[in-house]
C-alpha positions as CSV (number, residue, x, y, z in Angstrom):
1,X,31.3,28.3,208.6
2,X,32.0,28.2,212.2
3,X,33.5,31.7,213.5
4,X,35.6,31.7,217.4
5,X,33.5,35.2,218.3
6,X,36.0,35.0,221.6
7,X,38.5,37.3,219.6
8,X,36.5,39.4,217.2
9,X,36.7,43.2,218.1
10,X,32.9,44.9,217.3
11,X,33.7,45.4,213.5
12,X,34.9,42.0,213.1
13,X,31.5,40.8,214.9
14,X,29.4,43.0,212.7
15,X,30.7,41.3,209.2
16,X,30.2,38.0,210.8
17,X,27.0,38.4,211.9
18,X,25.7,40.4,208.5
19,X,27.6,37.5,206.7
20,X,25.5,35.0,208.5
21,X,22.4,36.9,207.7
22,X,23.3,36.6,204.2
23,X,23.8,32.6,204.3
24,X,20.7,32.6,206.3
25,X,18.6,34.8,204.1
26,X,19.5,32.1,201.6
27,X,18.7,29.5,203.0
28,X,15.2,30.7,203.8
29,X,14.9,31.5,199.7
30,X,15.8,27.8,199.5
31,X,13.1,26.6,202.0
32,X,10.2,29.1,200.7
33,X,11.1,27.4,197.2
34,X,11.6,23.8,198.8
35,X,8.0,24.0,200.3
36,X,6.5,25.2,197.3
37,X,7.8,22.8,195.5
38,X,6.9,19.8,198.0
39,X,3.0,21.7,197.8
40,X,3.3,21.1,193.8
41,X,4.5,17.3,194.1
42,X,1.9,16.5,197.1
43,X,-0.9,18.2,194.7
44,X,0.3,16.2,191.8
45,X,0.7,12.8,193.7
46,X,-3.4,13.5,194.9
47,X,-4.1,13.8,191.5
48,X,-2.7,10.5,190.3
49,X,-3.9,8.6,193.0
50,X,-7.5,9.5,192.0
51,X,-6.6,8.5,188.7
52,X,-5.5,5.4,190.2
53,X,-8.7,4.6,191.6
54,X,-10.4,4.7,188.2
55,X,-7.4,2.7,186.7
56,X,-5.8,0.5,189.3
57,X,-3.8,-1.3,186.6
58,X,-2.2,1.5,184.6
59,X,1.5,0.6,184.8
60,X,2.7,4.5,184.3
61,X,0.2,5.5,186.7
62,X,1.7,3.3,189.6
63,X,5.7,3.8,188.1
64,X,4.4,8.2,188.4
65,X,2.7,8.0,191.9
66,X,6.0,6.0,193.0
67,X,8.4,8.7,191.4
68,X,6.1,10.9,193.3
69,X,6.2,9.9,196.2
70,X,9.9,9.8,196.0
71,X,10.5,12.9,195.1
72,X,8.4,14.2,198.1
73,X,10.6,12.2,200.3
74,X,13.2,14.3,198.6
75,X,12.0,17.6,199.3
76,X,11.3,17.0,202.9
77,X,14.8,15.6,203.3
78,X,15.8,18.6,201.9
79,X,13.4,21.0,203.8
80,X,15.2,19.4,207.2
81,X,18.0,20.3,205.7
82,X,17.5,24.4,204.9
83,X,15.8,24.4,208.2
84,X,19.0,23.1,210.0
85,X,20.9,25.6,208.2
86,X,18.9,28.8,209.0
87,X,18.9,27.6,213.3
88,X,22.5,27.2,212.9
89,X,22.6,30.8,211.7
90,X,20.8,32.4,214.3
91,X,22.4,29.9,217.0
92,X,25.7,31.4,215.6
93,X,24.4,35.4,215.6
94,X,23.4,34.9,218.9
95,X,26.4,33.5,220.1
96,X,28.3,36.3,218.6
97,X,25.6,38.3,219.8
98,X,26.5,37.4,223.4
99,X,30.1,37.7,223.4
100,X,30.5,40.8,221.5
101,X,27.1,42.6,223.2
102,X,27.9,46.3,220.8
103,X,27.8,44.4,217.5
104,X,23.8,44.2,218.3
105,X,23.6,47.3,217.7
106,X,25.2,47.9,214.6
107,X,24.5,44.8,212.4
């Protein structure tokens, strides 16, 4: 959602910028619930591991801590990707920001 700020008037700024805070506000929701879910999948993978130790041969151990392990790769790929989002939000606000100074103050 890219925005040319070089023509908005101050209302025009305002919606864009609230707008943004919006997509960005969701983004962080996303991340919040990424992380939490990345804590769960790192907790569980602990957990299987020590298993592991006790049973080093258990074929659905080793198939779960490598499902695991995946899925954490998952999560962090998706963690870069909320993070991206939200600094491409405020890089965009700011730039705004900057060319329409007034809509500051009313967004």
């Amino acid at each position: 959602m890219t925005i040319d700020p070089q023509f908005l008037d101050v209302n025009s700024a305002v919606i864009a910028i609230k707008r943004l805070n919006n997509v960005k506000a969701i983004a962080e929701e996303q991340l919040a619930h990424c992380r939490a879910q990345l804590a769960s999948e790192n907790e569980m993978l602990a957990s299987i591991q020590i298993e592991l130790k006790a049973r080093p041969v258990e074929a659905s151990l080793k198939a779960s801590e490598k499902a695991y392990r995946l899925g954490i790769k998952a999560w962090k790929l998706s963690i870069d990707a909320y993070e991206r989002d939200v600094e491409a939000c405020k890089a965009e606000i700011e730039h705004i920001q900057r060319r329409v100074p007034d809509a500051r103050l009313h967004s």
